[in-house]
N, C-alpha and C positions, 0 to 999 in steps of 0.2 A: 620753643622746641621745634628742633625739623624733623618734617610729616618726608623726608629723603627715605626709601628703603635701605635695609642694613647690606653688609656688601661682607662674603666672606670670602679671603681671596684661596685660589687654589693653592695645590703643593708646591706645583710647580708654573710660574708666570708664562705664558706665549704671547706673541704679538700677533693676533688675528684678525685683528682692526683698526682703525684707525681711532682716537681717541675721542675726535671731534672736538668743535671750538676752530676758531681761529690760529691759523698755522698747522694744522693738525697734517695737512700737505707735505710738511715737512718734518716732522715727527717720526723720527725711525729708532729702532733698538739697537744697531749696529752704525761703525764708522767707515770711512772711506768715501771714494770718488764715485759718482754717481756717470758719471759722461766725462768725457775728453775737453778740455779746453784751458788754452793756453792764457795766460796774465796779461795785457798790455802791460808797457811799458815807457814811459814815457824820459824826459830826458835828464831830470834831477835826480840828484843821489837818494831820497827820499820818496821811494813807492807806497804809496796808502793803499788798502784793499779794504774797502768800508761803506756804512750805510751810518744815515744820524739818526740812531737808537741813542738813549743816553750813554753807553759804552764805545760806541762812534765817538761821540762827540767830545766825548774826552779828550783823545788824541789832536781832531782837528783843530781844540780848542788849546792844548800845548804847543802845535805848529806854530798857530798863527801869534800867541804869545811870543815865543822865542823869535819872529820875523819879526814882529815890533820891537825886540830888543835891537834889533842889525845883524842878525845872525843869518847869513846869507845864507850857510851851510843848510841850513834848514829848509829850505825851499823843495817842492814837495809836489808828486803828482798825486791828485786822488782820483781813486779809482769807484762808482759805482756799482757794489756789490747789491743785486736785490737778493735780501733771502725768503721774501714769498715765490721766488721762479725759481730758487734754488741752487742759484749760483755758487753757493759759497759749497754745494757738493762738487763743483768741477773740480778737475783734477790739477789745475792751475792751483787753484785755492788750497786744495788741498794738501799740497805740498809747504806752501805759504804755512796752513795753519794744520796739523793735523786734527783739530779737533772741528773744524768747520764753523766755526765762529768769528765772527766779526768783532773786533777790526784786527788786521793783519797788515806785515809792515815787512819793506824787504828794504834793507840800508846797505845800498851802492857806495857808500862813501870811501869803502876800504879795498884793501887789495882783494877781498873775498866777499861776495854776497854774504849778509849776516839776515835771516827769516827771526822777526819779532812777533810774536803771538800774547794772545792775555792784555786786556789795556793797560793794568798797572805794571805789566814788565816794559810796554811800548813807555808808560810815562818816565819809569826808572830809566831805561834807555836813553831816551831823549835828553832826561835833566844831565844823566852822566856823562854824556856828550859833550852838551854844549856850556854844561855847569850851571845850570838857571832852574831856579825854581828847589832846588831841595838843599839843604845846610850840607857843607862840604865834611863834619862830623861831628862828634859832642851827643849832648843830652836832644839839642833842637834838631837833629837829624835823625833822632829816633824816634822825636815825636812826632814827626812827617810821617814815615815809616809805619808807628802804630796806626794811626787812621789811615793812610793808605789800605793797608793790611785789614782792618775794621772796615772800612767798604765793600773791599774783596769780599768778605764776608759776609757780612752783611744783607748787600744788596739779592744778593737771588730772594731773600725773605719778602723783600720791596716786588721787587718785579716779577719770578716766577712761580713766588705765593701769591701774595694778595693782588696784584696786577692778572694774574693770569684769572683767579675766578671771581674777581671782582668784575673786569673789566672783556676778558676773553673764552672764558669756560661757556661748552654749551649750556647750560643751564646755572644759574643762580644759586649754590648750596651755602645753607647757614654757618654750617660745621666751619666750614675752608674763610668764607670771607670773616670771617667773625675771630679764627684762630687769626689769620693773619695782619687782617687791621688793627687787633693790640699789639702784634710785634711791628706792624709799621708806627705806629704810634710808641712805644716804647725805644723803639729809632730814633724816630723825634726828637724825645724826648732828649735823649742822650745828646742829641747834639743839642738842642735850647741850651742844656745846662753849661756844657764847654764854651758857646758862644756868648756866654751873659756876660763875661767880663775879657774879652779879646776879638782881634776884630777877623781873625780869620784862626778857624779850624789848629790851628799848630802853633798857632800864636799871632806874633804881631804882622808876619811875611805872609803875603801870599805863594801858597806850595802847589805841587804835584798831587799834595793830600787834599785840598780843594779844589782843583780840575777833576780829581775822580769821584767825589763825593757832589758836586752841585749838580752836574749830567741827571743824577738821580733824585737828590732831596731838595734841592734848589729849581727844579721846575717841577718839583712835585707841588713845592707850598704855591709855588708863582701859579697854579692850576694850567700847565703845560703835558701832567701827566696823568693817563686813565680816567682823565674828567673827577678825578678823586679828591679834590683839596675842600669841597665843602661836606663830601663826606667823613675823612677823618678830621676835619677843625684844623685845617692847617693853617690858617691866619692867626690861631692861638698859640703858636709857636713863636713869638714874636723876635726874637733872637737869630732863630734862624733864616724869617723871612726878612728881616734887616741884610745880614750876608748873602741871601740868596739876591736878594734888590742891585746890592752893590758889586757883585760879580757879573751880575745880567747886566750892568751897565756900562763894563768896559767895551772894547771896541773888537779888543781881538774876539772875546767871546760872540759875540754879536756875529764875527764873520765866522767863528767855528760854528757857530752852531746850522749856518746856513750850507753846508759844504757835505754833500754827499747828501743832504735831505731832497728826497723825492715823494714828499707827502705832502701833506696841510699845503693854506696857502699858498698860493701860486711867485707871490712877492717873497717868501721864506725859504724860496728851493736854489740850491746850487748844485746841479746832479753830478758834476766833476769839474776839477776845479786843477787848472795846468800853471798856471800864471797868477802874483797878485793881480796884475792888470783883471782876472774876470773878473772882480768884482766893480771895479769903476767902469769897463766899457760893455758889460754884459746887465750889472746887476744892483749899478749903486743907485738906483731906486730901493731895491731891497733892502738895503739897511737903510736907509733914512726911511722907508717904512718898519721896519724891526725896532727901529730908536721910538719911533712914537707912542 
């Protein structure tokens, strides 16, 4: 039982504090631009506005897949968004994305600047571009589609339930980690069962639907996320930490996941990323330490 007092909310809700916890700095009830400031811009058709959260990372990790296909088109600046300093309220960004969320996406490639917001519209974007990674139609292009859609979904349950008062809330409550580590485990769950007999998420292809789904569940079980993986048993998910393994061990993911990350390890960080060359004459010790 939790000894937490009862809480009865008002009639009517105001914002007259801050919530506390971690990010709480940035935690507002309304939207828009916070200060003036303009985007760089750098010289590829592909402008990234982003940080490596697992919803970052999804994108960087579509990039750099479709550049190991030879898809030249694809080449890509990123851009260092912090949003503990709040960046992503500049007015640059916020044009980019109205809703001030990371990662945001502006594709020069046409006669008209096109503003991509939402990862999974960035990843939709990118496949229907360059045609890689999601079935061109049929039954196997829906089933992409549904787990796409089921991540969308899904994850705020992952991250801004049980992530947030497991790992970020001021205080510890039973109620909250307890409600939400069975729905992150009944997550789990759900994918163990699809991955028992296929080797990726939609079937036998790697999709768009596992670039957005590993960012989250695949360095949850790896314990890359909230320190959480021998809290919920995530090594008993055995299925899912098979595909999480063999997605963490491709090459392009290895370098998505380093790109826009300004945290952990010093060897895991690529804070912006103009050129493939950064990675061989800036940072390819960092993957050959990522691969170890």
């Amino acid at each position: 039982m939790s000894d937490q007092s009862s809480y009865t909310p008002p009639a009517v809700w105001t914002w007259d504090s801050e919530s506390g916890g971690q990010f709480a700095n940035i935690n507002r009830p309304i939207a828009g631009a916070t200060h003036e400031k303009d985007l760089p811009v750098g010289r590829h058709p592909l402008q990234l506005y982003s940080l490596a959260t697992p919803n970052g990372v999804k994108v960087t990790v579509m990039l750099e897949e479709l550049l190991a296909l030879g898809h030249e088109g694809a080449e890509y600046n990123a851009w260092l968004i912090n949003i503990g300093d709040g960046d992503q309220f500049g007015s640059g960004f916020v044009e980019a994305n109205p809703n001030s969320k990371i990662p945001a996406l502006w594709d020069h490639s046409g006669y008209k600047p096109v503003r991509v917001f939402e990862s999974a519209s960035i990843l939709f974007h990118l496949a229907e571009k360059f045609g890689e990674f999601l079935p061109a139609s049929g039954p196997e292009r829906t089933e992409v589609m549904n787990w796409l859609f089921w991540q969308m979904g899904s994850a705020p349950y992952l991250g801004g339930g049980f992530g947030h008062f497991y790992a970020y809330a001021p205080e510890k409550w039973e109620y909250p980690i307890n409600r939400f580590a069975m729905e992150a485990k009944r997550q789990l769950d759900v994918l163990d069962r699809e991955l028992a007999n296929k080797t990726y998420i939609a079937g036998e292809e790697y999709t768009i639907a596992d670039m957005a789904i590993w960012p989250w569940y695949g360095q949850l079980v790896l314990g890359r996320l909230y320190s959480a993986a021998e809290f919920l048993d995530a090594k008993s998910y055995k299925n899912v930490v098979r595909w999480a393994k063999a997605i963490d061990a491709r090459p392009a993911v290895q370098r998505g996941r380093m790109v826009n990350r300004a945290f952990g390890e010093p060897h895991t960080q690529l804070h912006e990323r103009h050129d493939a060359s950064d990675f061989e004459t800036r940072t390819q010790d960092k993957l050959e330490a990522a691969a170890e």
